[in-house]
Legacy VTK file of the C-alpha trace (Angstrom):
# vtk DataFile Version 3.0
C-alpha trace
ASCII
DATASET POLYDATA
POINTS 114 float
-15.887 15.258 -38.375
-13.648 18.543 -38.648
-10.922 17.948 -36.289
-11.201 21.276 -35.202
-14.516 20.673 -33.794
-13.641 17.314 -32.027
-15.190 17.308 -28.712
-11.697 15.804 -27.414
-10.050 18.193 -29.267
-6.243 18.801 -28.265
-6.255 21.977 -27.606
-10.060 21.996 -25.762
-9.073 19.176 -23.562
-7.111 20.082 -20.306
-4.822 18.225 -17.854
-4.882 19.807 -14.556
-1.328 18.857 -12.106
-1.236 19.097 -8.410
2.718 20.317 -7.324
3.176 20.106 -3.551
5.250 19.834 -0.687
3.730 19.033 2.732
5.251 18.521 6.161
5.441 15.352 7.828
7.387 16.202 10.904
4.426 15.495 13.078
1.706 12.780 13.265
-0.734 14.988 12.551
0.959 16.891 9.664
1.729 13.133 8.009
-2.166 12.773 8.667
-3.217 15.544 6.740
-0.808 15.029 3.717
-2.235 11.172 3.311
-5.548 12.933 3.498
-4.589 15.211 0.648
-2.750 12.676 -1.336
-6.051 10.527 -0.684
-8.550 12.849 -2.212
-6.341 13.594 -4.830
-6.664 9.783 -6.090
-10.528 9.989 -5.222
-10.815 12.833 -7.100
-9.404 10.730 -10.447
-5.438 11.881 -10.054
-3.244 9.732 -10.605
0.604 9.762 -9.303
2.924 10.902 -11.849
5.779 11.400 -9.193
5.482 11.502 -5.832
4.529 14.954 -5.085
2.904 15.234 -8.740
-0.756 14.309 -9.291
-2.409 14.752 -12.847
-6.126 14.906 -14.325
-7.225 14.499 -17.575
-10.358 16.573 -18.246
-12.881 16.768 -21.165
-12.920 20.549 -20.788
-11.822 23.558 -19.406
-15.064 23.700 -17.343
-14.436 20.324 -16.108
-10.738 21.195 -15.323
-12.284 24.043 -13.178
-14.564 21.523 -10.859
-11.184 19.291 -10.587
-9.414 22.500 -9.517
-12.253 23.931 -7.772
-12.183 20.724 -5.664
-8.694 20.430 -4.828
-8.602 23.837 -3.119
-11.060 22.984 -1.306
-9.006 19.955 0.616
-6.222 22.394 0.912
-4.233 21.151 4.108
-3.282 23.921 6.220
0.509 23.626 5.970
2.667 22.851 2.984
2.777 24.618 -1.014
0.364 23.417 -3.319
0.517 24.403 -6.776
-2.128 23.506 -8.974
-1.721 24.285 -13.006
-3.971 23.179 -15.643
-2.121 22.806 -19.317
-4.120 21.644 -22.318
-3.420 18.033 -23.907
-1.731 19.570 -26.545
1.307 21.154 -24.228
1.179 17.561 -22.496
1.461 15.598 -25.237
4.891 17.534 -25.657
6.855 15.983 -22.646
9.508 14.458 -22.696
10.047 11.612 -20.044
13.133 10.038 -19.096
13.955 7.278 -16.806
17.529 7.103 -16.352
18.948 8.309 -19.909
16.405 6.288 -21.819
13.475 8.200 -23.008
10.128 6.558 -22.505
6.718 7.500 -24.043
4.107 9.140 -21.844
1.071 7.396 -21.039
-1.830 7.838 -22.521
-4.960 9.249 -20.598
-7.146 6.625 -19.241
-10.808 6.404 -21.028
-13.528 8.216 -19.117
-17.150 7.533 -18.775
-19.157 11.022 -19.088
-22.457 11.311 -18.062
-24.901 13.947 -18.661
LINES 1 115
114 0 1 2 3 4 5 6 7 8 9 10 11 12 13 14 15 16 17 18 19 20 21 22 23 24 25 26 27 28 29 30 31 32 33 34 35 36 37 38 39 40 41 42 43 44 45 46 47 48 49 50 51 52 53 54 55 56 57 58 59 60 61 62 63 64 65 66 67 68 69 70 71 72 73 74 75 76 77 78 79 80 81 82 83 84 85 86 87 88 89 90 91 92 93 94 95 96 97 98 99 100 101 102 103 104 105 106 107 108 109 110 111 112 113
C-alpha cells in the first residue's frame, strides 16, 4: 500500500495537547482542576507533564471530537490551551531528562470501531 495513502499516515494522523494552568487556592478551585485533569484521562489523555495532556488521534475529524470535548469541561478559572499538531511534527521532539536525551514514546494502539 502507497504510503501516501496509509490510513495512519504521518501527516493525516493528529496529536491533540491540553496546556493549562488552573488555580488551586481554594477547595473548590482544587475541585474543579481534578475534575478537569480527570476527564482529560477519561477522555484517552495521557500526562506528558503535569499541566500537559496529549491524544493521539486517527484523524483530523477525530482530533476535532477530542477537542470538541475538552472545551466542553472547560473549568471556569484558569488558561487552557488546546493545540492539535500532526504525528509528523510530534515525532520531531526532542525529550530530555536531565542532559540525557530520551526517545519519545510511542502512541498506544487503539481499537476503532465503526
Amino acid at each position: 500500500m502507497d504510503e501516501k495513502f496509509s490510513r495512519l499516515n504521518q501527516y493525516r494522523s493528529m496529536w491533540v495537547l491540553v496546556f493549562f494552568d488552573l488555580p488551586t487556592e481554594t477547595r473548590v478551585e482544587r475541585k474543579a482542576a481534578a475534575r478537569f485533569r480527570k476527564d482529560l484521562l477519561d477522555d484517552g489523555f495521557g500526562m506528558f507533564q503535569f499541566s500537559i495532556y496529549t491524544r493521539f488521534c486517527a484523524s483530523r475529524e477525530n482530533a476535532d471530537v477530542h477537542t470538541k470535548r475538552t472545551k466542553r469541561n472547560l473549568p471556569k478559572k484558569g488558561k487552557v490551551c488546546i493545540m492539535q499538531i500532526t504525528d509528523k511534527q510530534f515525532g520531531m521532539i526532542e525529550l530530555f531528562h536531565g542532559r540525557k536525551e530520551t526517545a519519545p514514546e510511542a502512541p498506544i494502539q487503539q481499537l476503532e470501531l465503526f
